[in-house]
C-alpha positions in Angstrom: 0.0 0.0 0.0 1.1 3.7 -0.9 1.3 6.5 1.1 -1.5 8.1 -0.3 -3.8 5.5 0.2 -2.3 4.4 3.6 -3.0 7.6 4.9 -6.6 8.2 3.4 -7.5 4.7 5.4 -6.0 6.2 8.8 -8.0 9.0 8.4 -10.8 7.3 8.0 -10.2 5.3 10.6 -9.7 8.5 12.9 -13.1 9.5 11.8 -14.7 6.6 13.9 -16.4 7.0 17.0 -14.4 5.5 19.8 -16.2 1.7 19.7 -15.9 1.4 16.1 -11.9 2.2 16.2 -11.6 -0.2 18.8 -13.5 -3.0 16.8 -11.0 -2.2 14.1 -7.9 -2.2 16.1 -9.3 -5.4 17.2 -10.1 -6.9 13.9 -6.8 -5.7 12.5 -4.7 -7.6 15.9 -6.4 -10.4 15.4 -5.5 -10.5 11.9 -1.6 -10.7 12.9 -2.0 -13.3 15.7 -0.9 -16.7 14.9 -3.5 -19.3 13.6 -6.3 -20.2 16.1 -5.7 -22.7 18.7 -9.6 -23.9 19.8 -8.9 -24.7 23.0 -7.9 -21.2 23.9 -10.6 -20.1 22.5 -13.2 -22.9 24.1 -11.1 -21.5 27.9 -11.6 -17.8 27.1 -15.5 -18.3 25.9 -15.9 -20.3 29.5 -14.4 -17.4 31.0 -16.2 -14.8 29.7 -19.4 -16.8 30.9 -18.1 -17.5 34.2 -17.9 -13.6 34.4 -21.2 -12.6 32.8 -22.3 -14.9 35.0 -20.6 -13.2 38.2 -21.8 -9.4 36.9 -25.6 -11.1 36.3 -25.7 -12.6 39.9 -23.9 -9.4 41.9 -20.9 -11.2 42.8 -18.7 -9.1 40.7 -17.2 -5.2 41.6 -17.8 -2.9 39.1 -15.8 0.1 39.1 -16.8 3.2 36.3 -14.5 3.3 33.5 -12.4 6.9 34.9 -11.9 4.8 38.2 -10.7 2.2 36.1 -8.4 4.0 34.2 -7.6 5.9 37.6 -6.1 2.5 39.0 -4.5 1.7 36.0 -2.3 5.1 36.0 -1.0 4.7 39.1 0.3 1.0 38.6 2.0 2.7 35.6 3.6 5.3 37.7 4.4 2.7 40.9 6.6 0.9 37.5 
């Protein structure tokens, strides 16, 4: 791919509300990763069950996205 047409993609791409980029930069990961193994995938489908499961029943602590990203920082900054 050219320049020109690189950059007329990542524009585009800028262009996207926040969900859609991340579905992109998702898509386009994935794309790299090595071929599939199934039973990671099979482990990581029971996982995210197992923690539907825990949000559905109460079990799990929620925390709003800025608090999230709060705790995240300083980790960062503790190195």
């Amino acid at each position: 791919m050219t320049a020109e047409p690189l950059q007329r993609v990542r524009s585009e791409a800028l262009a996207l509300s926040e969900a859609e980029r991340a579905e992109l930069a998702h898509d386009l990961i994935k794309s790299l990763d090595a071929p599939r193994d199934n039973g990671v995938e099979d482990a990581w489908e029971r996982e995210i069950s197992r923690r539907i499961g825990e949000i559905d029943s109460g079990q799990a602590e929620l925390v709003e996205r800025s608090e999230f990203r709060r705790r995240i920082r300083e980790r960062i900054e503790r190195g």
